[in-house]
PLY file of the C-alpha trace (Angstrom):
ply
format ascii 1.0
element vertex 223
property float x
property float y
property float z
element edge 222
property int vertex1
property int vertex2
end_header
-29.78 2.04 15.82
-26.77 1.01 14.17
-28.05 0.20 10.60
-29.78 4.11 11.11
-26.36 5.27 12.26
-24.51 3.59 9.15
-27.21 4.76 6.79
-26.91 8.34 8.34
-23.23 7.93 7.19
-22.99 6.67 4.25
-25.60 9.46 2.87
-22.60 12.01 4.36
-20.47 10.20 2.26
-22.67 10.55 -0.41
-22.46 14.33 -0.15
-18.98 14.37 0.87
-18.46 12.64 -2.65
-21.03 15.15 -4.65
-19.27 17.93 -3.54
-16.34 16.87 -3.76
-16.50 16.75 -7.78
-18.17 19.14 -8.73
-19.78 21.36 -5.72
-23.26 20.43 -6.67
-26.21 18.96 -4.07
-27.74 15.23 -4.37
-30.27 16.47 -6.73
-28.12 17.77 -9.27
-27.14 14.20 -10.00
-28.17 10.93 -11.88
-27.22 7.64 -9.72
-24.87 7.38 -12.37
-22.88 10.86 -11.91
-23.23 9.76 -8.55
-21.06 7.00 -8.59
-18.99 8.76 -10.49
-18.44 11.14 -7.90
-18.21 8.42 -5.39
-15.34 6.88 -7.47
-13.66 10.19 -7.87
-13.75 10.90 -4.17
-12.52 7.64 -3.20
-9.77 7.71 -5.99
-8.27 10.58 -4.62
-8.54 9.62 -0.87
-6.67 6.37 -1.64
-3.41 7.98 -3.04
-3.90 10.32 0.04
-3.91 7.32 2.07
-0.71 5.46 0.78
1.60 8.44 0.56
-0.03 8.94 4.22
1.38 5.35 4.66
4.64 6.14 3.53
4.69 9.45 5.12
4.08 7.62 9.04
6.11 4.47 8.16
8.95 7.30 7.45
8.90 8.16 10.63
8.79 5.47 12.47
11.69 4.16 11.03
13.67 7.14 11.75
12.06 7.37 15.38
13.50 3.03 15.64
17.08 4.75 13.81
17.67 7.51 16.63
16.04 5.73 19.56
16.90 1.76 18.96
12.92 1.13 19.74
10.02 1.63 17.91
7.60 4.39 19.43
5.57 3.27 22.62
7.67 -0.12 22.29
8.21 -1.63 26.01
5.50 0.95 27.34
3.28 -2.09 27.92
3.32 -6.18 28.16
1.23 -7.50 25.01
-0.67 -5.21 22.89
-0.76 -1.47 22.25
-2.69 0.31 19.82
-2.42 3.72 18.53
-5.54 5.02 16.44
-4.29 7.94 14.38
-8.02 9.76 14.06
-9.66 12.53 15.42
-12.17 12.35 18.01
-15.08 12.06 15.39
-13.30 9.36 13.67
-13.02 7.05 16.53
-16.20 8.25 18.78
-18.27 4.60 18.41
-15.23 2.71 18.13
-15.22 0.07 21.50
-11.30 -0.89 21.79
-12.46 -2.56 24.86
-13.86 -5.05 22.60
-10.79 -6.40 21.74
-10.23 -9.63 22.77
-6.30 -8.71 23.34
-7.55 -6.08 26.16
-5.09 -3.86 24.45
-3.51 -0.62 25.65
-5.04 2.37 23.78
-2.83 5.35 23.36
-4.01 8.17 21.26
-3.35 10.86 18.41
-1.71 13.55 20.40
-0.01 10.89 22.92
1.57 9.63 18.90
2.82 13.22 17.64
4.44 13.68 21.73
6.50 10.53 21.40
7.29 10.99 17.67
8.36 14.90 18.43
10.14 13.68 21.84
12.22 11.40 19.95
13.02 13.02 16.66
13.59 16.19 18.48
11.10 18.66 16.08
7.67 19.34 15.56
5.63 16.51 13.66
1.74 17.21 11.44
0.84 13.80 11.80
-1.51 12.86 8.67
-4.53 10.89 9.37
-7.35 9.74 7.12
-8.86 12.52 4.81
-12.95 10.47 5.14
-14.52 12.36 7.48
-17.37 9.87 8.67
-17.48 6.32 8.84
-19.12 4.53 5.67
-18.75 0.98 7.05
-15.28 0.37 6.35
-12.49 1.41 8.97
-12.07 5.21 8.11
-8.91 6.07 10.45
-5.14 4.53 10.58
-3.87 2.33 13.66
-0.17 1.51 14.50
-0.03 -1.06 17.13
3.07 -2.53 18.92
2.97 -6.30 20.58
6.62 -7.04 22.19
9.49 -6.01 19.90
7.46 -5.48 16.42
4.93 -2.94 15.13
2.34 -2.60 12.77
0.77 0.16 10.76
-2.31 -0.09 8.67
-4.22 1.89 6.62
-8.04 1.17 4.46
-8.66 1.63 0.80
-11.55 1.54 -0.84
-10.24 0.49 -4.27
-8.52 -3.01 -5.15
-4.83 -2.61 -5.41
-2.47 -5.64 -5.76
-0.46 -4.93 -2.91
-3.55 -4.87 -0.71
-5.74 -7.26 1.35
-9.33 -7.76 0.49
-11.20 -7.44 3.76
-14.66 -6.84 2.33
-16.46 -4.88 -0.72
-14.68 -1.55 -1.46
-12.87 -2.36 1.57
-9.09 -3.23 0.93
-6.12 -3.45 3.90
-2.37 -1.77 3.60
-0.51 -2.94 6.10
3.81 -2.80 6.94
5.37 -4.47 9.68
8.61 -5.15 11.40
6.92 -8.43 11.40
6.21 -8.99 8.03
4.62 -12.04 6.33
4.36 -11.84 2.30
1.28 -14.75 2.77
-1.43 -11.98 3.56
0.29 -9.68 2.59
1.87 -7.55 5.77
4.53 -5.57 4.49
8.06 -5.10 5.48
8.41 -1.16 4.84
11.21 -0.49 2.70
9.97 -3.71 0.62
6.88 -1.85 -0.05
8.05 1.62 -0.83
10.34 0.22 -3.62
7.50 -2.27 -4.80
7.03 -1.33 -8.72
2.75 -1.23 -8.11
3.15 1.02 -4.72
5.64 3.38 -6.36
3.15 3.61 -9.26
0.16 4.06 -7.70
1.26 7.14 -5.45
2.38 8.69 -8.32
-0.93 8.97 -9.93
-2.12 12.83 -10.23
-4.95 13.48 -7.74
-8.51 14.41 -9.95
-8.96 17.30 -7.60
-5.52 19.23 -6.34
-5.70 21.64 -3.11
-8.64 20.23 -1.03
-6.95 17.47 1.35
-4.63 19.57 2.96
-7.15 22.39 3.82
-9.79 20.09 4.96
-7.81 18.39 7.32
-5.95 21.33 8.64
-10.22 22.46 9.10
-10.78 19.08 11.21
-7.37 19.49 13.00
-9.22 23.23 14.07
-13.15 22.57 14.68
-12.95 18.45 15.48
-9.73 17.84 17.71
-8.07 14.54 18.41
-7.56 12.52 22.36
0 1
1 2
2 3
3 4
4 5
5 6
6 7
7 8
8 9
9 10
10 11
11 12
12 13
13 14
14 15
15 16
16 17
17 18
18 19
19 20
20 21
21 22
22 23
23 24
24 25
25 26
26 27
27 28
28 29
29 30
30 31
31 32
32 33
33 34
34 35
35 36
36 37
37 38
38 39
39 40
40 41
41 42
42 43
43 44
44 45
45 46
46 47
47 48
48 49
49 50
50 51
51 52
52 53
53 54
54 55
55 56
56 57
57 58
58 59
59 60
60 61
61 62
62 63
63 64
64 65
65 66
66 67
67 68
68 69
69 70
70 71
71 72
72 73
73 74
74 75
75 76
76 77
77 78
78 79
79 80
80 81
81 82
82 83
83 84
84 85
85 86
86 87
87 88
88 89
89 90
90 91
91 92
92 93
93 94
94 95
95 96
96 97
97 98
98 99
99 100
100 101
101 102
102 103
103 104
104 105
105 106
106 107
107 108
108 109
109 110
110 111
111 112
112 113
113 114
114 115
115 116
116 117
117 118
118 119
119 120
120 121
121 122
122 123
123 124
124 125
125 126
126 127
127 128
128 129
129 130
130 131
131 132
132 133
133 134
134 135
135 136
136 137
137 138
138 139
139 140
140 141
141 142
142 143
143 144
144 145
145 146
146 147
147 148
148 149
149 150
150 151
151 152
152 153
153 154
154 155
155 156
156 157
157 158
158 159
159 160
160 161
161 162
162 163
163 164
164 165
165 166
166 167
167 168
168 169
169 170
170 171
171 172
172 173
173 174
174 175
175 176
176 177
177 178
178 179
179 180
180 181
181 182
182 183
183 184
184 185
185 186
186 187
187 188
188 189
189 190
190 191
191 192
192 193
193 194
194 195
195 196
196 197
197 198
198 199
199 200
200 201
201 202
202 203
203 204
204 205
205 206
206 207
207 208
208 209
209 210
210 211
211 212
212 213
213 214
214 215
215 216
216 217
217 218
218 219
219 220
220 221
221 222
């Protein structure tokens, strides 16, 4: 049931992608146009994702600034996680499984604590891919003790990135950083040269993020 449900999703992804460049169905394309498509989607969902990175790292810093804590810090003993994801994003994810027994707070439970403490309204980005493809297609802050953590997943190789699999590449910033993996100290990352550069690439298709995830924000929800 599981390789059916990941095959089920990658074909969405598949469409996802073909419309994506150039409105057209499955048929209309050669497997080559369709990778192309696939790399054209994913190109412009990575940017997404690291100015998404920057944009949440923001304000958490400025949440720490005003408040002297990080959000949801000394809610809990041990570990706290926050997936940022709508309900769709995160339905067949088990946090139970985690060995850590962590304590799962959620999207809206995020934006409350965020808009509590920086006293006005927050539009919280999360992760523009729709479906799960078999790499991790939503954010996840997470706060053990005194430090946090806030990742995101790429699909293309960047050289601020960990590899974690094929077409499967880890962002992550810390108050807790450690340069050997790497985990990222923020403000280290937002002025490194290759980060700056790479957010500052043009998106291949302008004026479709936005209104697709203000659509899922509408018709899918989030906890």
């Amino acid at each position: 049931m599981k390789v059916f449900n990941l095959i089920i999703a990658v074909i969405l992804v598949f469409s996802t992608s073909l419309s994506y460049a150039q409105d057209k169905t499955a048929q209309d394309f050669s497997p080559e146009q369709m990778q192309k498509a696939i790399e054209m989607y994913q190109h412009d969902m990575d940017i997404v994702r690291l100015m998404d990175l920057k944009e949440i790292g923001a304000l958490i810093k400025e949440y720490k600034s005003k408040k002297g804590v990080y959000p949801f810090q000394n809610k809990t003993t041990g570990a706290l996680i926050v997936p940022i994801a709508t309900k769709e994003q995160i339905a067949k994810i088990n946090f139970g499984r985690d060995p850590r027994k962590p304590v799962v707070f959620h999207y809206n439970d995020f934006v409350k604590t965020l808009e509590d403490g920086l006293e006005r309204k927050i539009s919280l980005p999360f992760d523009p891919q729709r479906v799960f493809s078999g790499r991790q297609n939503f954010y996840l802050y997470e706060v053990i003790d005194d430090y946090y953590t806030l990742a995101i997943h790429l699909f293309n190789e960047y050289d601020f990135a960990q590899e974690v699999g094929k077409d499967w590449y880890k962002v992550e910033v810390s108050s807790l950083p450690n340069p050997n993996l790497p985990i990222w100290d923020y403000d280290a990352l937002m002025n490194n040269k290759s980060f700056q550069n790479a957010i500052a690439i043009p998106l291949k298709k302008e004026g479709y993020v936005e209104p697709f995830r203000q659509k899922l924000r509408d018709e899918v929800g989030f906890n």
